[in-house]
N, C-alpha and C positions, 0 to 999 in steps of 0.2 A: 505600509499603506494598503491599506482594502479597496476593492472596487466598491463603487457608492451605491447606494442602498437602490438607485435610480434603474441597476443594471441587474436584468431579471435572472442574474446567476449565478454563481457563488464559484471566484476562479482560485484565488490565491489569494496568500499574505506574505509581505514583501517589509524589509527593516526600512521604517518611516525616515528615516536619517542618510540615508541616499538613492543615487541612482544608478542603471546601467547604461554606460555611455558605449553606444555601439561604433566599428569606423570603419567604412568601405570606400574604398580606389571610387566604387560607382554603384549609385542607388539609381534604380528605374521610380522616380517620384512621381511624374507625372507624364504622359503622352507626348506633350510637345513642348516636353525639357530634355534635351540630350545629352542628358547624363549619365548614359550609362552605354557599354557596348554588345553584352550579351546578356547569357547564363547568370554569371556574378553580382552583375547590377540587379536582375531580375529577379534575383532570389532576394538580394538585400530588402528593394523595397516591399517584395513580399510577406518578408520579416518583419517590417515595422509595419506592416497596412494588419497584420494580426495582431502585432505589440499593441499597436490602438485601440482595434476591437477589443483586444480579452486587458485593457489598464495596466498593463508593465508598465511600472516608471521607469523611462527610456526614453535616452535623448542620442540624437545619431550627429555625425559628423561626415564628412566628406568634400570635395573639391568641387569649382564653379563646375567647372569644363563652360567657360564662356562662348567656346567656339564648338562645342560640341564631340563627337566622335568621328564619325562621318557620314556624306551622304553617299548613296553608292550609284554610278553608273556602270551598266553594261555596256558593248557595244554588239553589233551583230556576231562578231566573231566570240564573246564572251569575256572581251579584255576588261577590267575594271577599272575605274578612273574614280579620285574620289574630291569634292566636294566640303567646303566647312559647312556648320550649320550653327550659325550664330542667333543667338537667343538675349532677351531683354530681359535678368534677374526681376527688373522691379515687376515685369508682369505678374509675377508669381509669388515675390518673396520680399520677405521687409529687411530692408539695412540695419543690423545691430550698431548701436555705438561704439563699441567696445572695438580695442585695437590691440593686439598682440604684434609683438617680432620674431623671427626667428634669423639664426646667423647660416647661413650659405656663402661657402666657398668664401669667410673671413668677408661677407659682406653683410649689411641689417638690412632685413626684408622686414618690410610690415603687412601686416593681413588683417584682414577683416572679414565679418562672418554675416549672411546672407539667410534670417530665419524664411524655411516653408512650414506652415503647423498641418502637420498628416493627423487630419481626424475620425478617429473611429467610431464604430457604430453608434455606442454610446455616449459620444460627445468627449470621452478621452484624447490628449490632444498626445500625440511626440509632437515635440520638433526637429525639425532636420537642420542642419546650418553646414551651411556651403561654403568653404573656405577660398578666398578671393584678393591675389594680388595685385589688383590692377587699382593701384590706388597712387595719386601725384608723391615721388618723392622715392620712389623705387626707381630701378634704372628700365628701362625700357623693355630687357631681356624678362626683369626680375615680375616687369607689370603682365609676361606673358607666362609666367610659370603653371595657373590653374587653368590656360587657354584649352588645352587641346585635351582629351583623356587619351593617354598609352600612347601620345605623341613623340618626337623625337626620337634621341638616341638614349642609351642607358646614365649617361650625363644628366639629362633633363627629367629621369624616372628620380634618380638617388632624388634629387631638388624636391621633385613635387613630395616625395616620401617624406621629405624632412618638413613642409608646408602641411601634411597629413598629419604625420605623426605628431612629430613635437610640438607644430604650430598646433593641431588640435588640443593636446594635455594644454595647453595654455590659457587657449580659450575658453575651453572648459571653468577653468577658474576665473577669467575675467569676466564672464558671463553669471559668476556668483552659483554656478551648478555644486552641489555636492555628491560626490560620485563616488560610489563602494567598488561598481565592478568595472574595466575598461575591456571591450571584449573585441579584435582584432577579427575582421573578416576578411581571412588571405594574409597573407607575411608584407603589405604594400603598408600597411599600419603598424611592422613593428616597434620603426621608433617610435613612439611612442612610450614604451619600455623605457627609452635612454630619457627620456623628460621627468618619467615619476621618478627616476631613479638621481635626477638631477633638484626634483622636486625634495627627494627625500633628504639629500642632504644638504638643503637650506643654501644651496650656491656655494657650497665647497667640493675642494679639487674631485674628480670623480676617482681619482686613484685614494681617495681614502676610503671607500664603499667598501665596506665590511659584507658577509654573508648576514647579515643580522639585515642592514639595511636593502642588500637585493632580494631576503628573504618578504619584505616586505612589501613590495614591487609585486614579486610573485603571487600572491596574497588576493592583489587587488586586478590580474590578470586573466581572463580566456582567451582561447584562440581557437577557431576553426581554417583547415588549412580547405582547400577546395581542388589540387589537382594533381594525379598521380605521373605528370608528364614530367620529366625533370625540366627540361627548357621554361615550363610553368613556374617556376620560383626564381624569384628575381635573386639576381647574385653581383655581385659588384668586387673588383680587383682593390688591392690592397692601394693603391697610388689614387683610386677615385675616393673611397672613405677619407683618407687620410685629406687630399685636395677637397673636398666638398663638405663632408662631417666635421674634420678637425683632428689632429694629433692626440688631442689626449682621449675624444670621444672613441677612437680607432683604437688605441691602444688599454681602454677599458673594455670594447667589443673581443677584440684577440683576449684576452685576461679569461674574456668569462666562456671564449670557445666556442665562438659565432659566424667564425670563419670555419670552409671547409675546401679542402684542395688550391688551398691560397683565395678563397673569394669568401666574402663577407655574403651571409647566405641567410634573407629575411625569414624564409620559413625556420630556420636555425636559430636565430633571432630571439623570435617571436616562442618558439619551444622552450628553449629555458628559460624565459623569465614570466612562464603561466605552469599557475597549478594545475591549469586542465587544459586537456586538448584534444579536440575530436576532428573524422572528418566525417564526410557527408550521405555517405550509405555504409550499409555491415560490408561491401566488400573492397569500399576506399580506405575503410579503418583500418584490414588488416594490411593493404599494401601499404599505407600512409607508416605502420609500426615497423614493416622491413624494410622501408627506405630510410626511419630512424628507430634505427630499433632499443635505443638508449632513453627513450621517451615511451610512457605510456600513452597511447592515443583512443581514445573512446569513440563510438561511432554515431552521431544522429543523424538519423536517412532528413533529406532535403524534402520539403511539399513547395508547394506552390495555393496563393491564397483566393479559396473557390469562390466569392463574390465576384474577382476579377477577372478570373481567366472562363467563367463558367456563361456560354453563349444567352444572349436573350430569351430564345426560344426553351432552351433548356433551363433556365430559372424559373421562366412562368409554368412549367411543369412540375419543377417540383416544388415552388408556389404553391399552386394547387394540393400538392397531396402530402408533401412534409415543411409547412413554413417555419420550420425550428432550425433550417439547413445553413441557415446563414448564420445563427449564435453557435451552433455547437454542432460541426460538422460530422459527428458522430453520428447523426441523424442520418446523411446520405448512406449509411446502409440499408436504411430502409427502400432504398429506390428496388430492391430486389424485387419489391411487389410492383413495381409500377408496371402498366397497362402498356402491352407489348403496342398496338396500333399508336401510342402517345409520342414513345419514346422515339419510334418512326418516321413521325412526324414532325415531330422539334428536332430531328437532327438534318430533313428534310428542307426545312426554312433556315438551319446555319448551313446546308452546302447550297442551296441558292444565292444567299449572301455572299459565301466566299465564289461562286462560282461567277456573280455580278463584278466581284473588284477584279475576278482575272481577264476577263472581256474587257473591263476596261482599261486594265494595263496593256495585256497584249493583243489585243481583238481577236483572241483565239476563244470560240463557243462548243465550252466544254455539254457534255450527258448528265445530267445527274441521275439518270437510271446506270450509270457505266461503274464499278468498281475504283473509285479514286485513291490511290497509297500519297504520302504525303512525307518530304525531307524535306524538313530545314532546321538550320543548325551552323553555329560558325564554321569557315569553310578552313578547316583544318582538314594537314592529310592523315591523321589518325580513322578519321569521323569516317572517311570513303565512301563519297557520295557519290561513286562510279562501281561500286560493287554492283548494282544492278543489272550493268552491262556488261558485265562477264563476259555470258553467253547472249549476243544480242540474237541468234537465230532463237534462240529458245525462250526469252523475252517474248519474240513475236508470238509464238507458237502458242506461248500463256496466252497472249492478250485476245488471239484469233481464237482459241478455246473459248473464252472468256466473253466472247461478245463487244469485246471494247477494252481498254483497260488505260486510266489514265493516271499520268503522276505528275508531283508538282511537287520543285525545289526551289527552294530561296534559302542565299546565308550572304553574308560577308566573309571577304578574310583581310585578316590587317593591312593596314596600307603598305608594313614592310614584308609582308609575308609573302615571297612570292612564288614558292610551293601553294598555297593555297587560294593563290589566282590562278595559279597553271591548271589546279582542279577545276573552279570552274570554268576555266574554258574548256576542258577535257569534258565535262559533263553536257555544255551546250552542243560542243562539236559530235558527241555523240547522240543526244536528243535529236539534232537537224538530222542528224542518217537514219535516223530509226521511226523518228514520227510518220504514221500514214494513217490511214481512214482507221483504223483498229487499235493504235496504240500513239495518243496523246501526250507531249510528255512538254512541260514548258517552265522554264525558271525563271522566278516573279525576283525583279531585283530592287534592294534598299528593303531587305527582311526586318523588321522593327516590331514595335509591342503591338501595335492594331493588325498590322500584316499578319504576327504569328497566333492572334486571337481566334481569327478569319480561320487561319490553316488548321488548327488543333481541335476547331470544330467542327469544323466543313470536310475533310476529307473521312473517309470513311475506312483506313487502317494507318496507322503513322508508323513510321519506318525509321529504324535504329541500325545504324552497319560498323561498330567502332573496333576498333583493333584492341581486343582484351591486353591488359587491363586497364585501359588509357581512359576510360570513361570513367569521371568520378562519382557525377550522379544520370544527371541526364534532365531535367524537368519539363521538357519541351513534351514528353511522354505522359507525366502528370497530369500539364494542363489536358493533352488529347484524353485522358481516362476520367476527368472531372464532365467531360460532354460525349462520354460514351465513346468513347471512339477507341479499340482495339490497338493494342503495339502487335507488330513484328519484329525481333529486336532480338541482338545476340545480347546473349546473360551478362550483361556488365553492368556496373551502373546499381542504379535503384531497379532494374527487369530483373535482377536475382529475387530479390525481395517482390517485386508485382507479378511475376507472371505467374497465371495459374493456367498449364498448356490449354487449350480451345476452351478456356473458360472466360479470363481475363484477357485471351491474344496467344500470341505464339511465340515460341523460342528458335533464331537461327542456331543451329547446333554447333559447338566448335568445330573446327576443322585446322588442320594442320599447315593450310594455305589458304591463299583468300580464291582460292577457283574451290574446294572442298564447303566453304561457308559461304559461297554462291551458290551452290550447287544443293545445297539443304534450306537454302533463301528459297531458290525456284519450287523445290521438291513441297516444302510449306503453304504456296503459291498455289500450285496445282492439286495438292490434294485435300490442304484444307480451307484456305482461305475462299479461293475461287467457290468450289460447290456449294459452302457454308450459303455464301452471299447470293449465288445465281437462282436455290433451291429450296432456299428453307430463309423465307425472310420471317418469319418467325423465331426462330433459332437464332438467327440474327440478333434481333431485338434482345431475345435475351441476352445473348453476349452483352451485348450492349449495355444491359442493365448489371448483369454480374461488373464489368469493367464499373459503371460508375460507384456499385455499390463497395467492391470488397477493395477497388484499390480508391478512387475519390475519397470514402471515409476516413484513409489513413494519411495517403502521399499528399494532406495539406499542412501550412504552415500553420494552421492555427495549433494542429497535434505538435509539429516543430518546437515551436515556440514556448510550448507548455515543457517539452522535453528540456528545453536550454535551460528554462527559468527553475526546474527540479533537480537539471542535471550540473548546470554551470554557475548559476549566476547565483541562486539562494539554495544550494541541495544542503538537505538536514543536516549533514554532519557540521554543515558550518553555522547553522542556524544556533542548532544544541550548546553550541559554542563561542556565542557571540555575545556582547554585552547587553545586545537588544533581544536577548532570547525569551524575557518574560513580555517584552513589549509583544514576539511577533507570534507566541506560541497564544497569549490573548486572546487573537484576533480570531 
């Protein structure tokens, strides 16, 4: 299938005879759907808001979350308390007919699927379809399975995975979709696997599955893994498969070597039964290969999608001097040229905006002549969103240098995680002791897609502190480099690949301890960031324009997404190879 003659640019050709059906835990679809909890979601729906734009045929999958993620409270002491956030499908989405079952724990569940049409620039439609338990005639437990995202215990994960997975391969076909690729975003979708492979063999024992038949599975298989943490990959004891999945399903996953250290291990899963597998920056690819090093794993660096994340002020800028930036983001390297006083200006109208939602959350009246740093990020203890306070005298020291210096955090951390509530109370308990007339520091809480739009534009350097090599990608730093805004940021992540030292931002240098990588945080602080900004707003500016131009043109989703559809979903070898090879080489 070609893009239509309507769309002023010539992307790809794609085999007219199906689709790629993409599956994420959580897509960020729209603002005031709570669908999604972080990074993960936000990159999904970034991915299909460019599938749209550049006409992938791609159709996404994933769960209601009727009741949402969560909502977050603070209290003064920085305890977190959390909140549902219940949402009305029909606001947003159309009820499909069509009814699939899946069997949980030797019980029938039925599901039904909930179309949103995400439409791109050109009038290219995905759909996204929300899979949805709560329907008469399920048992009451079963009506809440797609309620909560990343709720419950690891009981209640296997469940929704099997609503994900399987129940998705299903609907897929009762929805009449024809699908070439199934492309797994995170090991939460790899059953799915055990459905084509139940598909394949026409509802016979799964213990007759030949390598011929899992080879074919394989076939129709991608995955992208997302996290170099090991706690990040869901794993399940041999007594819950067998209780929840089913005996023979458990005893075909042990066969094909999907357990690891006696636990059924999704991202494990999910690798043997795709022909390709990547993760999300060059330096997550190579940890992702020594954590399975029996697997080849390919790398495509993660973007984020620059219509969305890119401030008002700073579109009608480059409006003005490149309008080609929204079809073909290739364009924003041209910002190199743009007009140092502009670019000053449009990031001058998004830190008044973010500076307006922080007054009115916390009635605290920030400068914006003052130096602002900016973390937020889920509130994992990897992440270390107390590295700043190291040295809290020499903190002050910077900011009294500095003439001011203010920062601003916002993240969640799961509602079971309670190391990463202890962070931030640790972070506000520290802010209260250190905030005075010269050093501002206030954490904005319920961090979400409008809040971190605000942040990535408004502040004027974004801040990275992650325990190498625990960072897979990072995109909170993307979106800040899509409206000019500089990382500070130790090398992990996608800052291997963007930083360009005082060009693009700056590098925390490794250090052997976290007081060493504090200590080259400050040293960065003082000699470069601080003068840069106090003395040379010219220079300034320019930074500002190198960041949008040399990382913005690359760390988006639309270059992503071109990379999946070359590298995973239609790359030539299989093209050269395909029945439809005259059809698509044609085109």
């Amino acid at each position: 299938m070609q893009p239509t003659s309507s769309k002023p640019f010539s992307y790809e050709t794609f085999p007219s005879s199906g689709l790629v059906a993409y599956f994420s835990m959580e897509i960020a679809i729209n603002p005031a759907m709570p669908t999604y909890s972080g990074g993960l979601g936000v990159l999904a729906g970034d991915t299909l808001r460019s599938a749209a734009d550049l006409g992938v045929p791609l159709v996404a999958f994933t769960l209601l979350h009727r009741k949402g993620y969560f909502q977050q409270h603070l209290d003064k002491s920085g305890m977190q308390s959390e909140d549902v956030q219940p949402w009305n499908p029909s606001d947003f989405c159309t009820e499909e007919t069509a009814r699939i079952t899946v069997s949980v724990e030797d019980r029938t569940v039925a599901v039904r699927a909930w179309r949103y049409n995400l439409v791109g620039r050109y009038g290219h439609i995905v759909p996204i379809y929300l899979l949805d338990t709560d329907l008469d005639g399920n048992s009451g437990w079963d009506r809440g399975l797609t309620d909560h995202l990343y709720g419950g215990d690891t009981n209640y994960r296997l469940q929704q995975e099997i609503v994900l997975g399987m129940g998705g391969v299903r609907m897929v076909h009762a929805l009449g979709h024809r699908v070439n690729v199934y492309h797994m975003n995170e090991g939460h979708a790899a059953l799915l696997t055990l459905a084509l492979l139940e598909r394949q063999l026409g509802g016979g024992p799964l213990g007759s599955a030949t390598e011929s038949d899992i080879d074919q599975v394989r076939k129709k298989c991608v995955f992208t893994t997302h996290t170099p943490v090991p706690a990040g990959h869901d794993r399940f004891s041999t007594e819950q498969a067998i209780r929840i999945l089913g005996g023979d399903r458990t005893a075909r996953l042990e066969k094909q070597n999907c357990f690891r250290d006696g636990m059924l291990n999704m991202t494990l899963l999910a690798l043997r039964f795709s022909r390709y597998a990547n993760g999300v920056a060059m330096q997550h690819g190579k940890v992702s290969r020594e954590m399975f090093p029996e697997f080849a794993i390919d790398s495509i660096t993660n973007g984020v999608h620059a219509p969305t994340w890119v401030s008002e002020p700073i579109q009608q800028m480059l409006d003005a001097h490149m309008p080609a930036w929204r079809r073909d983001n290739l364009y924003l390297r041209n910002a190199i040229d743009l007009p140092e006083s502009e670019i000053l200006a449009a990031h001058a109208s998004a830190k008044k905006a973010l500076f307006t939602e922080v007054e009115t959350r916390t009635g605290l009246v920030l400068n914006p002549k003052v130096l602002t740093l900016g973390f937020a990020r889920r509130a994992a203890t990897y992440k270390r969103a107390t590295l700043l306070f190291t040295d809290p005298k020499r903190l002050v020291e910077i900011a009294t240098a500095a003439g001011g210096l203010q920062i601003l955090f916002a993240g969640k951390a799961h509602p079971q995680d309670d190391p990463g509530k202890a962070l931030i109370q640790q972070v506000i308990e520290d802010a209260s002791k250190l905030s005075n007339d010269v050093l501002r520091i206030a954490y904005l809480e319920n961090y979400d897609w409008d809040l971190g739009a605000l942040l990535t534009a408004g502040v004027d350097v974004w801040v990275n502190t992650p325990k190498r090599p625990y960072e897979a990608s990072g995109t909170s730093g993307m979106k800040a480099a899509l409206n000019g805004v500089p990382s500070l940021s130790i090398l992990d992540g996608w800052w291997i690949e963007g930083c360009i030292e005082g060009f693009t931002g700056w590098a925390i240098e490794d250090g052997a301890s976290d007081e060493e990588e504090a200590t080259s945080l400050y040293k960065k602080l003082e000699t470069a960031v601080v003068p840069l900004f106090l003395e040379a707003p010219e220079r300034w500016a320019r930074l500002m324009r190198n960041t949008l131009a040399f990382n913005g043109s690359f760390f988006n989703t639309n270059r992503m997404v071109k990379q999946y559809t070359r590298n995973a979903y239609y790359p030539v070898k299989l093209i050269e190879t395909a029945s439809v090879k005259e059809e698509v080489l044609a085109g």
